[in-house]
Backbone bond lengths (Angstrom), bond angles and torsions (degrees), N, CA, C in turn:
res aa  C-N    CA-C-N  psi(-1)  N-CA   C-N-CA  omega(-1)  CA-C   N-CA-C  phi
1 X - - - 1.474 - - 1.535 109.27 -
2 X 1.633 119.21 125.04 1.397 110.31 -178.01 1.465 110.45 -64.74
3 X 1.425 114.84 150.20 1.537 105.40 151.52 1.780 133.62 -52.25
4 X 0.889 97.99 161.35 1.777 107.30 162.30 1.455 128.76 -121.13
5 X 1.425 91.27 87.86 2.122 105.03 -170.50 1.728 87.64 -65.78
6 X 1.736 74.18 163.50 1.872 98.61 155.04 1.849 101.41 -115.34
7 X 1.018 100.55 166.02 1.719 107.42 -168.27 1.604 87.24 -131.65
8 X 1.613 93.94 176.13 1.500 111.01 -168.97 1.393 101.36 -93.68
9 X 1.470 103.27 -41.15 1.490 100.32 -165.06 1.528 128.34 -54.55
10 X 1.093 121.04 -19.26 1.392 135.60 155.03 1.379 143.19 -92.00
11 X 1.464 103.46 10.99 1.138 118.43 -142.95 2.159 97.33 -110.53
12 X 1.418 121.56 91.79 1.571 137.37 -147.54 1.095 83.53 -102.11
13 X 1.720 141.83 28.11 0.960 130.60 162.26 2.379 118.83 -110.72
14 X 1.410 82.84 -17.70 1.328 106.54 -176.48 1.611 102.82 -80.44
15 X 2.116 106.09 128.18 1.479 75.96 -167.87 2.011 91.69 -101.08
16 X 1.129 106.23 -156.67 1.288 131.97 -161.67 1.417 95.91 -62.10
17 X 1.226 131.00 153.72 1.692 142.70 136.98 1.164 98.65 -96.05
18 X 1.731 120.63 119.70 1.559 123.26 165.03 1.212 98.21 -144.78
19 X 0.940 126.87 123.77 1.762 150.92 -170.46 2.050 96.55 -65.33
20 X 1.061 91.57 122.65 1.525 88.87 174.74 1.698 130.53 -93.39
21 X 1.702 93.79 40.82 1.310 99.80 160.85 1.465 105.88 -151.05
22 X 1.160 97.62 167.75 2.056 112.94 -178.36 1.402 101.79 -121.45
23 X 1.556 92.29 124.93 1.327 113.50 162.85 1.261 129.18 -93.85
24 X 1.894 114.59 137.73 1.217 123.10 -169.00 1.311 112.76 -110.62
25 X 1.366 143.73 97.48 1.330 96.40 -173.34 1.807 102.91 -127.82
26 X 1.380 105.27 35.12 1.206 113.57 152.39 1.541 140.69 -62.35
27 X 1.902 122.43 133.66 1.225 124.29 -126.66 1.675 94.53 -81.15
28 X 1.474 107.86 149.37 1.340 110.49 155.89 1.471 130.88 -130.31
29 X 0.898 128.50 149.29 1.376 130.07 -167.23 1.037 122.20 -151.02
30 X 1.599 120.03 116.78 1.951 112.58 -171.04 2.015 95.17 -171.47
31 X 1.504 101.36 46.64 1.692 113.42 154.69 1.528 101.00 -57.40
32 X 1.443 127.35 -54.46 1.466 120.33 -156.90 1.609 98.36 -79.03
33 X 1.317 131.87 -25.46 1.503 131.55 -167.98 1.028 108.14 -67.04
34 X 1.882 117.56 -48.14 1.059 141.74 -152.91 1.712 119.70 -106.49
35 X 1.498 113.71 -18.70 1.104 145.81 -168.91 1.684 113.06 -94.18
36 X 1.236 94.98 -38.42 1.615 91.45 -171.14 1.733 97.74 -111.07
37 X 1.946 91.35 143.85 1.703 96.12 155.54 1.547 129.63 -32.29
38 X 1.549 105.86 158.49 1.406 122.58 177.23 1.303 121.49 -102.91
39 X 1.012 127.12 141.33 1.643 125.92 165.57 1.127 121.88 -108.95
40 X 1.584 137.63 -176.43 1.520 124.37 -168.58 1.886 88.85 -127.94
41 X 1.203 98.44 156.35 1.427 93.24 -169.75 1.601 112.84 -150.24
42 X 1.336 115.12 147.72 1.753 100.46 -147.96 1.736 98.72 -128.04
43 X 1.389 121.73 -14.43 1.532 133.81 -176.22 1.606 112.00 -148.00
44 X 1.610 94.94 167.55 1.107 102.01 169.73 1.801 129.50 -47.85
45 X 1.706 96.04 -55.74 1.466 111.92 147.30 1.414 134.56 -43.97
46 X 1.246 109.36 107.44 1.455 89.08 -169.48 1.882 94.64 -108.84
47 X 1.208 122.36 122.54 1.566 122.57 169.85 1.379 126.87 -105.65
48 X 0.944 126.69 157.50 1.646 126.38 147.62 1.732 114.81 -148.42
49 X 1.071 99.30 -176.93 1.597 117.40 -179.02 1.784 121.28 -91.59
50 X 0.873 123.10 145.39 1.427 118.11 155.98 1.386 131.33 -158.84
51 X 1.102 145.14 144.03 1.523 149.77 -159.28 1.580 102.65 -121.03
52 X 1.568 99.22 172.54 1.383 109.47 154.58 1.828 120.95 -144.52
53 X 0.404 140.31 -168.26 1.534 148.16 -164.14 1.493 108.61 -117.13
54 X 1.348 125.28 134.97 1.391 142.87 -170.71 1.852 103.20 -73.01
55 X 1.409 125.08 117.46 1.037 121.10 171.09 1.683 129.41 -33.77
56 X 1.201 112.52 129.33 1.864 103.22 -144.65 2.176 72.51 -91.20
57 X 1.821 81.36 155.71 1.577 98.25 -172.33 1.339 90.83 -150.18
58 X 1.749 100.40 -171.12 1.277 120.45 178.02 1.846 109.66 -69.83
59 X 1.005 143.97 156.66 1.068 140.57 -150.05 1.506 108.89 -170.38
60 X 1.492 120.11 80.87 1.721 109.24 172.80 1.610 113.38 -158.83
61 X 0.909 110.19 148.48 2.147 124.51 -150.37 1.363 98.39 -106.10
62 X 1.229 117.89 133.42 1.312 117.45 153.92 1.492 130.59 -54.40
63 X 0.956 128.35 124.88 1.667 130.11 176.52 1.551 110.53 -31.48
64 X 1.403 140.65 114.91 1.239 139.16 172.76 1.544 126.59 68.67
65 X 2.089 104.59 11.09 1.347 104.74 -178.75 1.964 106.12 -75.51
66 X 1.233 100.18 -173.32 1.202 120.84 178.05 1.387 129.07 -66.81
67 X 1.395 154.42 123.04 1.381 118.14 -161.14 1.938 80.45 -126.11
68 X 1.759 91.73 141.56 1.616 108.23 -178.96 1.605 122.42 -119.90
69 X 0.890 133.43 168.63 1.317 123.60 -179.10 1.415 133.14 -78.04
70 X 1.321 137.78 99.69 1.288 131.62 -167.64 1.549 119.30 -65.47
71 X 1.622 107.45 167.82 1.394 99.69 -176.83 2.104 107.36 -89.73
72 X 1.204 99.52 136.36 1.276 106.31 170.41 1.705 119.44 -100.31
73 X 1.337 97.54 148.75 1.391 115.12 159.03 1.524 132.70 -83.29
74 X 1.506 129.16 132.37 0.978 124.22 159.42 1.622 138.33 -65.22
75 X 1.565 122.85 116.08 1.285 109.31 156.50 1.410 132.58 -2.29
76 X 1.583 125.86 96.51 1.668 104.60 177.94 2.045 106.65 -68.12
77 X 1.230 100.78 -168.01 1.843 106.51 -179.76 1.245 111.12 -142.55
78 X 1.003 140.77 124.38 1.341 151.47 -163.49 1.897 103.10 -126.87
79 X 1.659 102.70 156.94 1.984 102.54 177.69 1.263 86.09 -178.08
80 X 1.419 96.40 165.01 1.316 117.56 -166.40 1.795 105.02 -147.97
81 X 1.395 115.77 171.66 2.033 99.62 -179.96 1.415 92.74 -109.30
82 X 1.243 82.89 175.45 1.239 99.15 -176.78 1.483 100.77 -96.56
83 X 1.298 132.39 151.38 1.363 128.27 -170.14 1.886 108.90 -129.02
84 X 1.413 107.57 113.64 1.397 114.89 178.86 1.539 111.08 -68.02
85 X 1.823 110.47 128.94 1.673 106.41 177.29 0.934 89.65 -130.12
86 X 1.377 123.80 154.08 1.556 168.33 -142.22 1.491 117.65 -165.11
87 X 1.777 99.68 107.65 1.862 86.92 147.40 1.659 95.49 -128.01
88 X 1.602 133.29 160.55 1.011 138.43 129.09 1.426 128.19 -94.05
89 X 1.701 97.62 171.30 1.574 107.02 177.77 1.421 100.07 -137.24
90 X 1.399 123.71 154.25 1.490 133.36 161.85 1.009 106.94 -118.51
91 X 1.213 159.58 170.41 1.471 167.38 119.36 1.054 112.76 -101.61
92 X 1.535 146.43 161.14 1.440 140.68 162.34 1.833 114.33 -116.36
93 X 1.326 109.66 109.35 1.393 119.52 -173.05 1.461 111.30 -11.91
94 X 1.284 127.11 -27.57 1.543 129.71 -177.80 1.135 92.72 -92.90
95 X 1.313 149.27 -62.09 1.453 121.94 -176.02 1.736 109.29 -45.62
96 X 1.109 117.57 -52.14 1.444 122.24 -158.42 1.716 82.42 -64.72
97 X 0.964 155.26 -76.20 1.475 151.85 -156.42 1.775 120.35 -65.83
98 X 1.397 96.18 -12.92 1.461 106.29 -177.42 2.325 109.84 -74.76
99 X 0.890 143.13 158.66 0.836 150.56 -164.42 1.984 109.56 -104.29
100 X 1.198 127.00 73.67 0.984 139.73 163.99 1.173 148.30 -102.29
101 X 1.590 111.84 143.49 1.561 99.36 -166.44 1.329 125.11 -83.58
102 X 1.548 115.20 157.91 1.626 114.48 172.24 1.271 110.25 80.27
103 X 1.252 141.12 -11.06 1.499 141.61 108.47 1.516 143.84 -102.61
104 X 1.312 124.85 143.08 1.564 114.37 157.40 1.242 126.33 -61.87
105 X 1.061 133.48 -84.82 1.537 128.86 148.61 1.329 130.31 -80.19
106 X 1.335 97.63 142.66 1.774 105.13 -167.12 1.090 109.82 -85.25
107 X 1.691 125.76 -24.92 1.313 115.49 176.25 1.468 116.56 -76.20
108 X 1.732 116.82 -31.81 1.919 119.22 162.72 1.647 106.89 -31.98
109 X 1.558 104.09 -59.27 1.652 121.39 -160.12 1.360 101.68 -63.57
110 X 1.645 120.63 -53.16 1.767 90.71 -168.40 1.457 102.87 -102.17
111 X 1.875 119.54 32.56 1.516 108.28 177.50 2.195 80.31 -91.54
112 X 1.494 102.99 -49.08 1.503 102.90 173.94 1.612 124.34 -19.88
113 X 1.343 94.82 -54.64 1.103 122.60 -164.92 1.922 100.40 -66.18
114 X 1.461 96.06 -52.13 1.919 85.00 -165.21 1.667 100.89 -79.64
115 X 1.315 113.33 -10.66 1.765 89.91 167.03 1.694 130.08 -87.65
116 X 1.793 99.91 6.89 1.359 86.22 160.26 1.461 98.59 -98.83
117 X 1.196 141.72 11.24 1.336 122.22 -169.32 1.481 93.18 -95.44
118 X 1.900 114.72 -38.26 1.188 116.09 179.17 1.583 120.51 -40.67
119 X 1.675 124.75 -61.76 1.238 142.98 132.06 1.349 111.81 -9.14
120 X 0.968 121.49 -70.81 1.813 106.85 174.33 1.582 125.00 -46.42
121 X 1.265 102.44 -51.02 1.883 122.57 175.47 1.629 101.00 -53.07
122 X 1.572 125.58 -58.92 1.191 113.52 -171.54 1.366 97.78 -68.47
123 X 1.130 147.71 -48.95 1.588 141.51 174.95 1.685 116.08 -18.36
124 X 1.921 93.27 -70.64 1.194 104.40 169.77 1.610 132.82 -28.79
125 X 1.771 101.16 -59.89 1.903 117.93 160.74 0.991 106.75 -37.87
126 X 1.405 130.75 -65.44 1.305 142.85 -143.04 1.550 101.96 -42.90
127 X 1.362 103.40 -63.76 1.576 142.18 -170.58 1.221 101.01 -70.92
128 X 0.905 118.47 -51.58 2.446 122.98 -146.00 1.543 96.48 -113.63
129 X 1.089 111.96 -30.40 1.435 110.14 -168.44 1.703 136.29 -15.48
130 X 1.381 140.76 100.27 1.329 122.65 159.98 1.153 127.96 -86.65
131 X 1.415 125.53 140.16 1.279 144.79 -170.40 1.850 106.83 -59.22
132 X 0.950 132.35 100.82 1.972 122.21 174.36 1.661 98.32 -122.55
133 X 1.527 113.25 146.85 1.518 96.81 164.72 1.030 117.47 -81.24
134 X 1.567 130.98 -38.10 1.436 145.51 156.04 1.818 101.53 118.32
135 X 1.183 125.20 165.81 0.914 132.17 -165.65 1.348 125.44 -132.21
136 X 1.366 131.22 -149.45 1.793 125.36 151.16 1.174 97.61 -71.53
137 X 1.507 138.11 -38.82 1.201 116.19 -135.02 1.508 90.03 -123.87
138 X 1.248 128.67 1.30 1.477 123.01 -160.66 1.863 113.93 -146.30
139 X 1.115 128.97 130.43 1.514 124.08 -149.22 2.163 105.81 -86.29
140 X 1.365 103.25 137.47 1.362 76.95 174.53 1.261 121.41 -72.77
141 X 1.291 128.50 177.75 0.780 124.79 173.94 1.908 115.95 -146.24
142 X 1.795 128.01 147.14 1.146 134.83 -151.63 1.894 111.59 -71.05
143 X 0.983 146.90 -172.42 0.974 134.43 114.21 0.746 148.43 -118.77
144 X 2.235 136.06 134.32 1.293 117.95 -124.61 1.923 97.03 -104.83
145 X 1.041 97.82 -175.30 1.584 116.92 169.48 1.381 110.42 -41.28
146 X 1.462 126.79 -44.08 1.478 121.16 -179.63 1.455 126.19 -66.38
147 X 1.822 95.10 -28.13 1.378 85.78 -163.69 1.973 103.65 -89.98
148 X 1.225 86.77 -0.17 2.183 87.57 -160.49 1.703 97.27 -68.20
149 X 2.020 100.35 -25.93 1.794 92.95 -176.16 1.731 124.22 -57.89
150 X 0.971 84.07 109.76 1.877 79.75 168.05 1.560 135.09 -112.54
151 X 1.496 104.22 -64.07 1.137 125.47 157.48 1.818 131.94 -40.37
152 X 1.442 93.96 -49.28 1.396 124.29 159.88 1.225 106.34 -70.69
153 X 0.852 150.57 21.62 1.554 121.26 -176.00 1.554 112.81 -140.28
154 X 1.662 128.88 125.03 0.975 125.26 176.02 1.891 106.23 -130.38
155 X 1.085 114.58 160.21 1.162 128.46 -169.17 1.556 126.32 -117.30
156 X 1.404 123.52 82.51 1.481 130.25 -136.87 1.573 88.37 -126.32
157 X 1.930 102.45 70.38 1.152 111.25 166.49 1.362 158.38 -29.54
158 X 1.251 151.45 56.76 1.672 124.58 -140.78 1.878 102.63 98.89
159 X 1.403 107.35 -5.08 1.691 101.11 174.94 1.688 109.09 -103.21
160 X 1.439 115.87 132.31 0.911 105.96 156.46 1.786 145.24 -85.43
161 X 1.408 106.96 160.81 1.478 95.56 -153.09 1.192 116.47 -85.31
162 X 1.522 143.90 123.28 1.481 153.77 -122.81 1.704 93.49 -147.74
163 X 1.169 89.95 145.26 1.759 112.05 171.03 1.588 111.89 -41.34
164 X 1.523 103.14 -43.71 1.391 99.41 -176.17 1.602 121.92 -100.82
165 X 1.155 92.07 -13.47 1.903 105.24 155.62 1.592 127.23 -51.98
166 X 1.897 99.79 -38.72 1.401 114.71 173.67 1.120 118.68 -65.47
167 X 1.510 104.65 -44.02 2.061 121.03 -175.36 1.631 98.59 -60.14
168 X 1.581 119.25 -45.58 1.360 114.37 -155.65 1.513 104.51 -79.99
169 X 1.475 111.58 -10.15 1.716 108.12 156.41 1.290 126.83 -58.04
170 X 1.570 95.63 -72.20 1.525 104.03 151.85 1.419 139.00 -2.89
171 X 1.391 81.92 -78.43 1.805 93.36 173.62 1.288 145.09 -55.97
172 X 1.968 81.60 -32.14 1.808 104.59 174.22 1.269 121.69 -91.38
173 X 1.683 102.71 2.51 1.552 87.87 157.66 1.727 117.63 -115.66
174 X 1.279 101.44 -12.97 1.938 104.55 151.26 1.748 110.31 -32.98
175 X 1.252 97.67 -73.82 1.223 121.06 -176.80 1.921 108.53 -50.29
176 X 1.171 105.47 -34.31 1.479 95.84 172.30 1.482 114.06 -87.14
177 X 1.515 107.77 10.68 1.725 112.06 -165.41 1.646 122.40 81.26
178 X 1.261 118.59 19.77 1.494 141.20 -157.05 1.455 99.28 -115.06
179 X 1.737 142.65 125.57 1.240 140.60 114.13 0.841 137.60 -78.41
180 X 1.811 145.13 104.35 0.854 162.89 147.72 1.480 121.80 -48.72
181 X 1.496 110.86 106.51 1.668 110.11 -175.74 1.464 110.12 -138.12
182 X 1.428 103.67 38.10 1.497 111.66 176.26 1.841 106.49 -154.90
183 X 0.938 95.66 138.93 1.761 92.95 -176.85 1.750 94.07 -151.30
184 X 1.788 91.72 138.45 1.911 117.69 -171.44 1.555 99.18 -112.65
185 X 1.501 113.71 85.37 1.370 90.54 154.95 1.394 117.67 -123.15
186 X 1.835 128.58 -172.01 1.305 112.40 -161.56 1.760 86.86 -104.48
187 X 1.592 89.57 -155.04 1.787 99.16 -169.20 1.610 114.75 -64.64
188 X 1.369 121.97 -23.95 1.646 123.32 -163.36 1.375 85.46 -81.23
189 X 1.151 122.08 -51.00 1.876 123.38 -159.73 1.643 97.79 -79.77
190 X 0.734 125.71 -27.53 1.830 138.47 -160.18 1.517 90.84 -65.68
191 X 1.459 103.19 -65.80 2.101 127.18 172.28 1.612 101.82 -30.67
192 X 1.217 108.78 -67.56 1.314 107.38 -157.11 1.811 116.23 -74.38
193 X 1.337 106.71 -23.96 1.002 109.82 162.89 1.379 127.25 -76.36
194 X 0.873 132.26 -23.63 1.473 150.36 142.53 1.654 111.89 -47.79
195 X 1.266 106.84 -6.38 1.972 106.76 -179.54 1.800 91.75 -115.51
196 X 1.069 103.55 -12.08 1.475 96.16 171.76 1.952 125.29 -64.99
197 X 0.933 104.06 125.97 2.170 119.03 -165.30 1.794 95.62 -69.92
198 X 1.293 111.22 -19.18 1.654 97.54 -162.36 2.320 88.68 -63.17
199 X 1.973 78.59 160.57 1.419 106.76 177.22 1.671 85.09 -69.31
200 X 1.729 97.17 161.81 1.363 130.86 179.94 1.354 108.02 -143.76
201 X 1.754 119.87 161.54 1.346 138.25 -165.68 1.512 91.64 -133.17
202 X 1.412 118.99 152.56 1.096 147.57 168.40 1.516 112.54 -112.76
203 X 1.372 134.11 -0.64 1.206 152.17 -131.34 1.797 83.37 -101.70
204 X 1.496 128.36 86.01 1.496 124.06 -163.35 1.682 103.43 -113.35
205 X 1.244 98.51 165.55 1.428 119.82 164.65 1.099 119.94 -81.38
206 X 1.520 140.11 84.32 1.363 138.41 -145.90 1.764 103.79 -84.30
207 X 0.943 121.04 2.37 1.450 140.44 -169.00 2.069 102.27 -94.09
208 X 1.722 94.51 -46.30 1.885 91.64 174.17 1.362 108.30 -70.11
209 X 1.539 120.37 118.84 1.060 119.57 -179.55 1.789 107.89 -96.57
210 X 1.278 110.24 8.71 1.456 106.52 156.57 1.802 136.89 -84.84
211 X 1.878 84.34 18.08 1.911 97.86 -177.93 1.200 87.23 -101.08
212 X 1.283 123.04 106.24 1.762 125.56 140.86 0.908 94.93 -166.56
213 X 1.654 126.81 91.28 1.061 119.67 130.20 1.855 93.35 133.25
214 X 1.280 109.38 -2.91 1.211 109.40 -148.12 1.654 121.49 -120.54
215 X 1.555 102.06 -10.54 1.257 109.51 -149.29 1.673 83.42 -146.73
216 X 1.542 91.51 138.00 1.468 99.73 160.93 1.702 122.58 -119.51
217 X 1.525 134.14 136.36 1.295 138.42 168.30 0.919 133.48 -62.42
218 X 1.565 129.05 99.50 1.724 109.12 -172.06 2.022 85.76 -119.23
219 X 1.266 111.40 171.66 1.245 130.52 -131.48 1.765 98.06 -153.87
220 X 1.203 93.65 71.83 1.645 105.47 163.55 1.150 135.51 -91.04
221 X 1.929 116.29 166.63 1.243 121.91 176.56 1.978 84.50 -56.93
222 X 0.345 164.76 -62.39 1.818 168.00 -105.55 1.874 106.88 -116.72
223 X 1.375 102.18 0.55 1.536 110.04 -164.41 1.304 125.48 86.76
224 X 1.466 120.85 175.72 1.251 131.34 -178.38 1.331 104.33 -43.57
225 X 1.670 131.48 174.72 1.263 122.67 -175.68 2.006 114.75 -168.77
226 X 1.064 115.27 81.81 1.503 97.93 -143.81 1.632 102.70 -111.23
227 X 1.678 100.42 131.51 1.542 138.21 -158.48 1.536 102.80 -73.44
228 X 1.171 122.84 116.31 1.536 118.24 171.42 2.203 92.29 -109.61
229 X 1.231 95.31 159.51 1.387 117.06 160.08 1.502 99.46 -109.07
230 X 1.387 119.31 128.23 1.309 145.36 161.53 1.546 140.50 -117.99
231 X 1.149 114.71 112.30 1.585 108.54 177.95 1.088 129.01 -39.57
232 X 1.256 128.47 -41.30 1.557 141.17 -135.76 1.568 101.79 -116.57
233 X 1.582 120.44 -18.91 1.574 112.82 172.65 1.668 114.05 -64.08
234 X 1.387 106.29 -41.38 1.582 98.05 -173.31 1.908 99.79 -130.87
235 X 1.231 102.44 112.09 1.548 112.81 -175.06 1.378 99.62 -82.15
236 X 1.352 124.13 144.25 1.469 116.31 -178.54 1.673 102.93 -95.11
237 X 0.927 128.08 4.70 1.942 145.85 -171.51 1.811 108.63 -106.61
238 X 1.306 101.53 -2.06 1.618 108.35 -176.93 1.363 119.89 -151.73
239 X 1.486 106.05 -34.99 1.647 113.07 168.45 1.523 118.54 -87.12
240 X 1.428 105.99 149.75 1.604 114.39 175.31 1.238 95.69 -100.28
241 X 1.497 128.82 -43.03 1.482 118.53 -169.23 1.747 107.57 -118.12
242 X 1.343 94.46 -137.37 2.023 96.14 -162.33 1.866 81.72 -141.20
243 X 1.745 107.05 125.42 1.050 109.62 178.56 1.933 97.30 -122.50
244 X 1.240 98.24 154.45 1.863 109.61 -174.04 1.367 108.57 -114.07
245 X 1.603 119.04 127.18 1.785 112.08 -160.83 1.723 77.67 -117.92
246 X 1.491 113.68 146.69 1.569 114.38 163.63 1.314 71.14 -130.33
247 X 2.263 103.13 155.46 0.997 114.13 160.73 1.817 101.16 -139.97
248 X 1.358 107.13 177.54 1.965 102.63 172.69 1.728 73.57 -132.58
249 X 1.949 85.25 114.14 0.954 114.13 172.87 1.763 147.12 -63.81
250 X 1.411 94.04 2.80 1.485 154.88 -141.87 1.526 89.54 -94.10
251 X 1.113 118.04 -64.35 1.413 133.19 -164.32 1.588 123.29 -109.26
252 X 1.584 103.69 14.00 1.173 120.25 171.88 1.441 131.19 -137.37
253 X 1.384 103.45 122.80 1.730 103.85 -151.68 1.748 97.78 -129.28
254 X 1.190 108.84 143.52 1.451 124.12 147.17 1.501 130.66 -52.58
255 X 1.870 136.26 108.30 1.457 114.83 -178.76 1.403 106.78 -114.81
256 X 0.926 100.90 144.77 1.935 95.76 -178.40 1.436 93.57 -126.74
257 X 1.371 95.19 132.34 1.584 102.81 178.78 2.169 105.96 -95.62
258 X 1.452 84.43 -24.14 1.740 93.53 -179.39 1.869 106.16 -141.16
259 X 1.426 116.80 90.70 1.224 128.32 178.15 1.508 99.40 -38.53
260 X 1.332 124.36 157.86 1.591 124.98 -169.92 1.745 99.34 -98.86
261 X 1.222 101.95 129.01 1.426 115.04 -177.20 1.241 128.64 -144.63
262 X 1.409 146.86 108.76 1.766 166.40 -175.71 1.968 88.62 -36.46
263 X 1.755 88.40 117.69 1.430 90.11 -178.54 2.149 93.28 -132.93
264 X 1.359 82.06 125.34 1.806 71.69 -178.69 1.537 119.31 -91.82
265 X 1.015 89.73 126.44 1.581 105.68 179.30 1.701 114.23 -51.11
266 X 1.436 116.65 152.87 1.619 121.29 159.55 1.038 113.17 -64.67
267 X 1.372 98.44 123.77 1.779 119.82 155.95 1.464 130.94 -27.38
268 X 1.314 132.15 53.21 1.454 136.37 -170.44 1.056 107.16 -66.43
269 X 1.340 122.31 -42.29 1.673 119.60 -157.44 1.272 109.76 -152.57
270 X 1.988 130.45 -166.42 1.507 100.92 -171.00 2.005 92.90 -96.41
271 X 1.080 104.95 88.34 1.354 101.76 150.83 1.152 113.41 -160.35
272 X 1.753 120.48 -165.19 1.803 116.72 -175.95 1.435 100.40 -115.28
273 X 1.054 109.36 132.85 1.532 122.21 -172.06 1.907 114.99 -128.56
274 X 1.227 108.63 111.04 1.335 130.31 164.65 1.645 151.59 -151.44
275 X 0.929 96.95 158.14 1.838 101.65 -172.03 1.571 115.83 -121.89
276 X 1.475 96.16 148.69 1.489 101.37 168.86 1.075 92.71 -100.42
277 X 1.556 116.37 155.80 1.757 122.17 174.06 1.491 98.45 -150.38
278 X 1.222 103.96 133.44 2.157 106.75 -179.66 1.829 86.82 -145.62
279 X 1.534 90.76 154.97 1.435 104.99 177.79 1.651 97.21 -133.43
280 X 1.322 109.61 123.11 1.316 129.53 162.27 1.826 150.58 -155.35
281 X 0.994 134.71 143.94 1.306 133.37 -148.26 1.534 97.80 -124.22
282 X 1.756 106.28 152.39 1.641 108.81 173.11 1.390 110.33 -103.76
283 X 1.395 128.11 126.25 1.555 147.03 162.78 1.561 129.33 -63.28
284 X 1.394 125.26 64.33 1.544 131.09 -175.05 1.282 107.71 -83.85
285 X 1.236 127.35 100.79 1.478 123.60 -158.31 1.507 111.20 -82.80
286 X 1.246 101.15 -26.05 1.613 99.53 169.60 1.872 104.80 -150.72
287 X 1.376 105.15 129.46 1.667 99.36 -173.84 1.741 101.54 -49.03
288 X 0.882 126.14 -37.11 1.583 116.21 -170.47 1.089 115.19 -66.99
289 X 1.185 117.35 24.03 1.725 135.42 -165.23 1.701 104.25 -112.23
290 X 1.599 99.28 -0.69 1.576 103.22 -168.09 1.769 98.52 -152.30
291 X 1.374 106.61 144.45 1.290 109.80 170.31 1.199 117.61 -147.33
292 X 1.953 141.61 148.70 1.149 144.57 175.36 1.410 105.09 -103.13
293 X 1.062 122.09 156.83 1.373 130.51 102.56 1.430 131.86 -104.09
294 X 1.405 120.23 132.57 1.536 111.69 -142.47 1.918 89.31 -121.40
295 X 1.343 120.97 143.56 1.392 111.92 158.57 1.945 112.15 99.26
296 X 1.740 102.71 -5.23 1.699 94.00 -173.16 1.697 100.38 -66.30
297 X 1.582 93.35 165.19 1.259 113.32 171.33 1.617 114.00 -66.07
């Protein structure tokens, strides 16, 4: 005679297995947020000054001549906006009172939650940024590291990027009076540079706490030179190819006119309602402070 089991599948007495944590494992990225100096910042406008130096020449005086006044140049002026970011949260008093797993409160978890996303968005600027003044009706907006390259920047379409393609960046911005000791590229360019034979230094700044794991040393006529992989240089939703940003990090700063800070919203309805809100702008003190190559294979 067969038996007669009971099974689980019906069984409204068995309670749940639910793991009492939530997994995130969505990307984050904020080397440049977190990585680069700060500046202090007093307006929407954000300005500064910058010069350059008189092409160096031959240079020698006659014994006991006359000395007269040369013609000078003015300081050019450069600015950028300041760009308002925003995340909110709502919760509804019954979620927050309800008994759920993988958080205590739901409004902690997704306020947690939107300041790394916040952190991601300024990342994004940092990098991608377009310049807008903004209006009543329209938000300003920053401008990022890509767009300040000019001078620096050439576009070597359909070529792929070679050991000596990298040096001749390098070089061309020596040569423009430029050190470059930081270079953004994404995962395709990241690879290949990583297949490159030249010697390397480990010789680090134990102070950047964005070296673990993340950054590679290459070791130029131009000095040390250290390789980040970055999300935000080549978007796969906008780019056709793989573009390479070097910057001298030196001359490029973060300004926040309004540090980002948890502001709680009015009580409209029965739930908890709040936002982080920060206002801040990027500082390229001189475009030759940045260089592309835009378009490699």
């Amino acid at each position: 005679m067969a038996d007669t089991n009971t099974y689980s599948y019906d069984n409204k007495a068995i309670k749940e297995d639910l793991l009492n944590i939530i997994s995130n494992l969505s990307p984050r990225e904020n080397k440049l947020l977190y990585g680069l100096g700060t500046s202090p910042c007093t307006g929407v406008i954000h300005e500064w000054l910058n010069d350059t130096l008189a092409t160096a020449g031959a240079n020698s005086a006659v014994e006991g001549a006359s000395l007269e006044g040369a013609a000078t140049t003015n300081p050019t002026r450069d600015q950028n906006y300041n760009q308002i970011f925003t995340k909110t949260v709502s919760v509804s008093e019954s979620d927050r009172a309800a008994n759920a797993a993988g958080f205590g409160d739901r409004y902690a978890y997704e306020m947690n939650k939107k300041m790394k996303e916040f952190a991601n968005d300024q990342e994004f600027a940092i990098m991608r940024g377009t310049i807008a003044c903004g209006s009543g009706s329209a938000a300003r907006t920053l401008k990022g590291i890509k767009a300040f390259a000019s001078t620096l920047t050439t576009t070597p379409s359909g070529v792929s990027l070679s050991e000596s393609t990298f040096l001749d960046y390098l070089d061309n911005a020596w040569t423009n009076g430029s050190t470059l000791s930081e270079v953004y590229v994404g995962s395709v360019l990241k690879r290949r540079i990583n297949g490159w034979t030249a010697g390397s230094t480990k010789n680090i700044d134990s102070e950047d706490k964005r070296l673990v794991n993340v950054v590679d040393i290459y070791e130029s006529d131009n000095g040390i030179v250290k390789i980040f992989r970055h999300r935000y240089v080549t978007v796969a939703s906008t780019d056709t190819n793989y573009d390479i940003v070097m910057i001298n990090p030196e001359l490029i700063k973060t300004s926040y006119l309004r540090k980002p800070k948890h502001i709680e919203l009015a009580k409209i309805s029965d739930a908890t309602r709040g936002a982080i809100v920060g206002e801040m702008t990027l500082e390229v003190r001189h475009q030759l402070a940045v260089s592309t190559g835009l378009k490699h294979l």
